[in-house]
MARGU-642176 format. One record per residue (C-alpha): x, y, z. Coordinates in steps of 0.05 Angstrom, whole numbers. Each point is the difference from the previous one (the first is absolute). Layout:
REM residues N
((X,Y,Z))
...
***
This chain:
REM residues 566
((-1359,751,-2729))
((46,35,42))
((19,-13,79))
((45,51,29))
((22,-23,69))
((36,49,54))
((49,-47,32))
((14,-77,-12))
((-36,-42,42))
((56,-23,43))
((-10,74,28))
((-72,-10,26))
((-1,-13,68))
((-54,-43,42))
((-57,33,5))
((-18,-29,74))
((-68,-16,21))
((-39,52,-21))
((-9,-43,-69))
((-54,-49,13))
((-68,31,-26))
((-10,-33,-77))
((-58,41,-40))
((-42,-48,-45))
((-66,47,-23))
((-9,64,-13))
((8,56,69))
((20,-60,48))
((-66,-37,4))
((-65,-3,-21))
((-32,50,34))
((55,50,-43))
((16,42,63))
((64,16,-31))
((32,-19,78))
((52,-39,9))
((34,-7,73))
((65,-25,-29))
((58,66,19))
((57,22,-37))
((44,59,25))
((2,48,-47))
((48,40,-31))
((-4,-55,-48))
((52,-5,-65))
((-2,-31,-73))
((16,-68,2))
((-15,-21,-72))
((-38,35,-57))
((-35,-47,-50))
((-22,37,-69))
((-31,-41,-58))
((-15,65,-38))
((-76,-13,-5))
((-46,43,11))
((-21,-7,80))
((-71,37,-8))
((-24,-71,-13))
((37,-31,66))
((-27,-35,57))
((20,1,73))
((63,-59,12))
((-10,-48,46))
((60,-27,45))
((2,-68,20))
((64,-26,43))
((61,21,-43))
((-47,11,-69))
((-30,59,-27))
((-61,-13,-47))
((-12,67,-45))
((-41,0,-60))
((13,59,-57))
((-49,4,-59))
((3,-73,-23))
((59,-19,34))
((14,-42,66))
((60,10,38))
((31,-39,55))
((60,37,28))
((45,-23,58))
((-17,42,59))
((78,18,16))
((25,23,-65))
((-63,14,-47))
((29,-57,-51))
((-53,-27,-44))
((-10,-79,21))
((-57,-11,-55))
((-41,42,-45))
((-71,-16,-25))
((-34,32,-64))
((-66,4,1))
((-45,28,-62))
((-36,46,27))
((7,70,59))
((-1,-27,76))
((-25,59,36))
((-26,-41,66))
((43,-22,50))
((23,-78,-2))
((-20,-47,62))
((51,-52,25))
((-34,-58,40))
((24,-66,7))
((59,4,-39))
((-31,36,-59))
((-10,60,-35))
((-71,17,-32))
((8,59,-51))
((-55,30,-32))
((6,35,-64))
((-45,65,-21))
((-31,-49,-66))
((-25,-46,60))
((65,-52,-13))
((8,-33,77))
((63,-39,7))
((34,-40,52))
((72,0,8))
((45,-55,34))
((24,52,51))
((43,-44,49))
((49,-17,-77))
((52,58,14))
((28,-23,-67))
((-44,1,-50))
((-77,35,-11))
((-47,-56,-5))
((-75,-3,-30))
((-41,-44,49))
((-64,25,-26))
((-41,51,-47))
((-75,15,20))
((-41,49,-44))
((-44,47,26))
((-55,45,-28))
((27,69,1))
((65,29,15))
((27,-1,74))
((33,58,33))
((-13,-6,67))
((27,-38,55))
((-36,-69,33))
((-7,-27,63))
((8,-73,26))
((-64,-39,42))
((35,-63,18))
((22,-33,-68))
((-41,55,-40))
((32,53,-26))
((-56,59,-29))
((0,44,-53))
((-50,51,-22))
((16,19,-80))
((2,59,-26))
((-73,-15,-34))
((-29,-17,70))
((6,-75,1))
((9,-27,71))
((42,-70,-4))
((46,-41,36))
((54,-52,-16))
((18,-61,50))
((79,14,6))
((7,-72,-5))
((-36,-29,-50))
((-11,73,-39))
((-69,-22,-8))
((-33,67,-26))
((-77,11,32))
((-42,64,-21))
((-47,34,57))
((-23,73,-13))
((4,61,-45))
((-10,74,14))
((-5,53,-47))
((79,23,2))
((73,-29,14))
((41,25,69))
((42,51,16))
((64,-27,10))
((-13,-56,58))
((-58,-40,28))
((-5,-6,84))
((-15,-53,42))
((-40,12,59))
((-34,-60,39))
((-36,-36,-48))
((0,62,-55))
((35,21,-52))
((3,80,-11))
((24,50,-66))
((-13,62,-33))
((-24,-5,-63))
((24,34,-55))
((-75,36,-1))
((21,27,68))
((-47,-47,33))
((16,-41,69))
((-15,-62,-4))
((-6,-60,57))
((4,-82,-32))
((-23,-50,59))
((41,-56,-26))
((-33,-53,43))
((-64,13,-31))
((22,23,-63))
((-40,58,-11))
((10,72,3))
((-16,33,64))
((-4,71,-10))
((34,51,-58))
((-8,72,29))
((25,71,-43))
((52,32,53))
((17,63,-46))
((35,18,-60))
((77,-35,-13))
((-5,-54,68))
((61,-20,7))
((0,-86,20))
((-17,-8,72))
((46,-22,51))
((-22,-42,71))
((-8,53,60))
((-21,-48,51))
((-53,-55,7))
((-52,25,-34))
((18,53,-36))
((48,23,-59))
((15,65,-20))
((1,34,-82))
((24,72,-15))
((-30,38,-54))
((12,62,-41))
((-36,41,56))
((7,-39,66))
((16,-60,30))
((-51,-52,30))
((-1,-51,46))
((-54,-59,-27))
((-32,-53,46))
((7,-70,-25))
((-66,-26,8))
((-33,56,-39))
((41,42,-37))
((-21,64,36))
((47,46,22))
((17,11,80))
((26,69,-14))
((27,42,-56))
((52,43,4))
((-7,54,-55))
((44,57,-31))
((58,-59,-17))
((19,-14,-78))
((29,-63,-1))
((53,-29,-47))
((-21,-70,-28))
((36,-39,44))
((-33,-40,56))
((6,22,76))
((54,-35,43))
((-19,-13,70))
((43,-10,49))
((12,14,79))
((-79,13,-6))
((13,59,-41))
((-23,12,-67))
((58,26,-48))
((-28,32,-68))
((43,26,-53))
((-32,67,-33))
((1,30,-80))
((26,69,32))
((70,-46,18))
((-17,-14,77))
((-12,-48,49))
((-55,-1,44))
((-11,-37,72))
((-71,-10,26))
((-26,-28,68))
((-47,-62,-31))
((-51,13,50))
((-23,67,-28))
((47,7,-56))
((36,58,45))
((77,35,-37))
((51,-34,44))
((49,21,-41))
((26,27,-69))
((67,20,-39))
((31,60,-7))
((-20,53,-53))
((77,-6,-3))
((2,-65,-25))
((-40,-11,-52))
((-20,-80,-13))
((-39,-17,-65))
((-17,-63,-4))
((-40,-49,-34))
((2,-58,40))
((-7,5,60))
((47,-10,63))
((33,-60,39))
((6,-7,77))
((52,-43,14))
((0,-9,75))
((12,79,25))
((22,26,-71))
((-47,22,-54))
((30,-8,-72))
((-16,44,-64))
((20,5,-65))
((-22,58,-41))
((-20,13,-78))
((73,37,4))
((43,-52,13))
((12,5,75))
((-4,-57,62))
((-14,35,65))
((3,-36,67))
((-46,37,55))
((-16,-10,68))
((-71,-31,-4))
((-19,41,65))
((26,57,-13))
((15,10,-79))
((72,14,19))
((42,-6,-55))
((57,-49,14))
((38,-22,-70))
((-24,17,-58))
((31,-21,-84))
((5,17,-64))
((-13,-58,-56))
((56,-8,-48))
((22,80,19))
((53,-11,-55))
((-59,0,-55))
((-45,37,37))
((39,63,27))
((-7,62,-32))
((-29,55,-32))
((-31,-39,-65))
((18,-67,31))
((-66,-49,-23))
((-47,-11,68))
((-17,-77,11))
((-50,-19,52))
((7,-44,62))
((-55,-53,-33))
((-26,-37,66))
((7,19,74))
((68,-25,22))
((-6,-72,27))
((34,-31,62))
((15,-66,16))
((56,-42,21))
((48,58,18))
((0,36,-73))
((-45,57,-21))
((-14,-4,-68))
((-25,50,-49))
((-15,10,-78))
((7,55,-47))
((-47,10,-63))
((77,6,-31))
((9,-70,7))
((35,-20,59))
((-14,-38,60))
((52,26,64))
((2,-39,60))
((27,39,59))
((26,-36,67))
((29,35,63))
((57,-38,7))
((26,12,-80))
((64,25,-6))
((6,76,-23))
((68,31,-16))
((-12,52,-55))
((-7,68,17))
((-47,49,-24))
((2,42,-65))
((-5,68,-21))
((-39,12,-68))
((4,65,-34))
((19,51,53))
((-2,66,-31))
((-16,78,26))
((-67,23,-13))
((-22,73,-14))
((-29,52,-52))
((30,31,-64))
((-5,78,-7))
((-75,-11,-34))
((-20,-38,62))
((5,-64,-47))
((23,-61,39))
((76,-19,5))
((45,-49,15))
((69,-35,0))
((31,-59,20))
((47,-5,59))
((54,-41,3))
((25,-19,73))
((69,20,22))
((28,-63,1))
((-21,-16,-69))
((28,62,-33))
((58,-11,35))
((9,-74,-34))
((-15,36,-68))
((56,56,2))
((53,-58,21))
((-22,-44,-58))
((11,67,-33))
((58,18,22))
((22,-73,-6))
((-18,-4,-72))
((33,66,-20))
((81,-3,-28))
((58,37,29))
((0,57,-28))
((-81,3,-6))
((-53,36,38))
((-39,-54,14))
((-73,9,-19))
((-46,11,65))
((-78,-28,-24))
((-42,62,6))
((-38,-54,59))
((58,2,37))
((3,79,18))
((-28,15,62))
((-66,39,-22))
((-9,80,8))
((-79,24,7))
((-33,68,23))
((-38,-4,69))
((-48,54,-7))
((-49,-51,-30))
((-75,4,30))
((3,-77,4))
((65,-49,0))
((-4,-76,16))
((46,-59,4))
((-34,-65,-20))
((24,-72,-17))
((-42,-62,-11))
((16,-54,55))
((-2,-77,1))
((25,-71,26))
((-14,-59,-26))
((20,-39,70))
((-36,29,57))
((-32,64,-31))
((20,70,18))
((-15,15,66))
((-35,79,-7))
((-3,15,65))
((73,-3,21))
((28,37,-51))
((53,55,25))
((17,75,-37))
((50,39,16))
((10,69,-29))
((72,23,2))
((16,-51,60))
((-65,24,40))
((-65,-45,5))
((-47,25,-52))
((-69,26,19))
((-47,-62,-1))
((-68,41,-26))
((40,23,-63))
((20,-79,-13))
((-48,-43,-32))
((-10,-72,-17))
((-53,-31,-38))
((-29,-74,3))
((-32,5,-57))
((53,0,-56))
((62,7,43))
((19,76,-16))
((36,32,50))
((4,79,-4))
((39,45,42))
((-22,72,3))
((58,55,-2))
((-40,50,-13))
((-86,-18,9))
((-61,59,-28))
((-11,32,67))
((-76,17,10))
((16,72,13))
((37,12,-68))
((66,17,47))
((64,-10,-47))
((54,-46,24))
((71,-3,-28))
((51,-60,15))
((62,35,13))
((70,-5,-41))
((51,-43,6))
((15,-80,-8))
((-70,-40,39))
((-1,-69,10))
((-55,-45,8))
((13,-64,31))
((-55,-68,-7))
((0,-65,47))
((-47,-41,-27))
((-12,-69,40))
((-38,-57,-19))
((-31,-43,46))
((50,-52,17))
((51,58,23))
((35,7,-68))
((22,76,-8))
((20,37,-66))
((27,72,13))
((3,54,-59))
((20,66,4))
((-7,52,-49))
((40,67,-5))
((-31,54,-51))
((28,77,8))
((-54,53,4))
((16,67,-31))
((-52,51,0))
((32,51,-53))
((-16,-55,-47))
((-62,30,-58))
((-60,-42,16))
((-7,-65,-31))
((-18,-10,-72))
((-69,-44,-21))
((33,-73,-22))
((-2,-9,-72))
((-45,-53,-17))
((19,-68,-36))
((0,8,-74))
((-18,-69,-33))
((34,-10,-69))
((-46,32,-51))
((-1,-63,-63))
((-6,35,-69))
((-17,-24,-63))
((41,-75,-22))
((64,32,-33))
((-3,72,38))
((69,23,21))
((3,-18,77))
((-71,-29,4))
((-23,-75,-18))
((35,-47,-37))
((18,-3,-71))
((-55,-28,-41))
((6,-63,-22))
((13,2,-83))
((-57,-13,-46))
((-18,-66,-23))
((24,-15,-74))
***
């Protein structure tokens, strides 16, 4: 277990009154709107990173409660100090916990995917404590809801039961045909899910018997509460908003794949997240586009969005947080997850595993890499970005690709004092071959600049970066910055349409970086490289030879053989 913090917590500053919203179920409340009116101010910054290095594809949403976070990881229970991410107590279960935890009354109900349902002695901030283990028929992977002392489940074999959160007296009422999707939704006097069959169902728990089930399409995603009387499921080919009272749809609105997350509703607008990375806005009355993201900037997703007051929150199967405006889709701060592991051109890929949850001043997020980040506005951020691999771009003489790394100025000039430093009186000193400012041919058809970019405070901040080109501002189409992995490219020379040749002319060029993050901190880089166009065209890169192993005992091969037994 591993917890990397940025600053010590004598740095962390009050976070003022913005901090008051707790989050005990899953999406806020039990009608899973995924709305929550609490407001942070965004740009946000790392203000602890907690890593147990388990696998986070079987992790639940945390909940927050005062100055605790409650996260469950496979079979593990953590409670973690809200200010620095320091574990208070850990609980080991036997068995995956895929549905989120409920707190109520002091207490934490945990359900386990083998059907394992145990309360924990929340209010102890000492020590994890077993109040209770009730065994149910089927595994349970999706979240309850509380009626008064009652808190529901449906299994994942159908079973409909509740348990009195007092006495944990365990009563059976129903069973359908399959488990939920991911949460059940109180309405009135009815519980709602989507059944693993793709099925809507409606539960009147007052009478205890089913009121309707109803097929809504192929891949409905759970419902979430519209209004009143009506909830609203999307579905590989539409989304739908259902009346309560029968199950029947009000309208459809076709010609919209889904991702499997449920619908957040908010500002009475309905905000879907979509498998070809977007995110959609609809009018509930008719199911009208209000809104959607840019081609530009691609959001995949899994799971679905969070409105937190006037910001919408994402995090996406690549490892990035985005912050938009909820009207608008604006994009106002966006960050990398753990850009130190995750930058670069065969850097692994680990998935945000939940939409990113706020409450009590912190947004919180996890990674399928195994770390839980909490993110605050008022978190201290010093560092300054980074550059990763810069290096010129461009084709060999058989059109193959090529490149080398570039060393900025100031760094090469470090490496020929060390040098020179190094080297004896009466010694040339030896210059690294790094350390000499590069010379390249500009009649190339293409020729690029491009670094990887992160920071692990604030995140880099894309749309403020400046380029200059030999002291002058560089033009902005040729400069370009992706969200997706971080890859920033500058085109010297970009394929014109037309076929037209272009040639960078001779003589020393610099190219000049100011990369900001979004707390202000700045990191300038410049980078000199001489162009010399009587230079022969660039030769193909030889490719990596691997060590060839021979025969045990061959000269230069493998390793002597070991000598025969007697």
């Amino acid at each position: 277990m591993r917890l990397r913090r940025l600053l010590a917590v004598a740095l962390v500053l009050a976070a003022g009154a913005g901090r008051a919203a707790d989050m005990t179920t899953g999406r806020f409340d039990l009608g899973r709107s995924g709305f929550t009116a609490e407001k942070l101010a965004p740009p946000l910054a790392l203000l602890w990173q907690f890593t147990t290095g388990e696998d986070k594809s079987y992790s639940s949403l945390p909940l927050v409660v005062g100055n605790r976070v409650f996260y469950c990881s496979l079979g593990n229970v953590y409670s973690l100090d809200a200010e620095t991410g320091e574990v208070l107590w850990q609980f080991e279960t036997r068995f995956v916990i895929r549905a989120t935890p409920f707190y109520h009354d002091g207490k934490l109900f945990v359900c386990t995917a083998r059907g394992e349902l145990m309360v924990l002695d929340a209010a102890d901030e000492c020590e994890a404590r077993l109040l209770n283990l009730i065994e149910a028929q089927g595994g349970l992977s999706s979240d309850p809801v509380l009626i008064g002392d009652l808190l529901y489940y449906v299994s994942d074999r159908g079973l409909v039961f509740s348990v009195n959160t007092k006495t944990y007296q365990k009563t059976d009422h129903d069973r359908f045909t399959s488990g939920p999707k991911q949460h059940v939704l109180l309405m009135d006097n009815y519980l709602l899910f989507t059944g693993t069959d793709n099925i809507l169902y409606c539960w009147d728990h007052r009478r205890k018997r089913r009121l309707w089930s109803k097929t809504q399409g192929a891949l409905v995603t759970p419902p979430a509460r519209l209004d009143d009387s009506s909830v609203v499921v999307a579905t590989r080919d539409g989304v739908r908003k259902v009346k309560l009272t029968s199950g029947n749809p009000e309208w459809v609105k076709p010609g919209i794949t889904a991702s499997r997350a449920a619908p957040t509703v908010a500002h009475n607008r309905i905000y879907i997240a979509t498998r070809d990375a977007k995110i959609l806005v609809l009018d509930p009355r008719r199911g009208d586009l209000v809104a959607e993201t840019s081609p530009d900037w691609p959001m995949p997703t899994n799971d679905g969005v969070t409105i937190a007051d006037t910001d919408l929150y994402v995090g996406t199967i690549d490892g990035n947080i985005y912050c938009l405006d909820a009207a608008t889709l604006a994009a106002r701060w966006y960050y990398r997850c753990d850009p130190m592991v995750t930058v670069g051109n065969e850097a692994p890929k680990y998935q945000v595993a939940f939409p990113p949850l706020v409450a009590n001043g912190c947004l919180l997020a996890a990674t399928t890499q195994g770390s839980l980040f909490c993110f605050r506005a008022d978190a201290v951020d010093v560092g300054k970005p980074r550059l990763y691999l810069p290096q010129i771009a461009t084709t060999a003489v058989d059109k193959s690709p090529w490149a080398q790394a570039l060393y900025d100025d100031e760094l090469r000039s470090a490496m020929r004092e060390e040098a020179e430093a190094a080297a004896e009186d009466d010694e040339e000193p030896e210059i690294p071959v790094e350390a000499e400012q590069p010379k390249l041919p500009g009649k190339q058809p293409t020729f690029r600049f491009e670094t990887y970019l992160y920071d692990e405070g604030s995140g880099v901040d894309l749309e403020h970066i400046r380029v200059t080109w030999d002291g002058q501002p560089y033009v902005h189409e040729l400069i370009e910055a992706k969200h997706d992995n971080y890859l920033m490219v500058v085109w010297l020379i970009k394929p014109n349409s037309d076929g037209a040749r272009q040639i960078l002319a001779n003589g020393d060029h610099t190219l000049s970086l100011t990369v900001p993050d979004f707390k202000g901190n700045l990191v300038k880089r410049d980078f000199t490289f001489t162009i010399d166009n009587s230079l022969p065209p660039l030769e193909p890169l030889k490719p990596k030879v691997e060590p060839q192993m021979g025969p045990p005992g061959a000269p230069g091969a493998g390793p002597e053989a070991p000598p025969a037994a007697p």
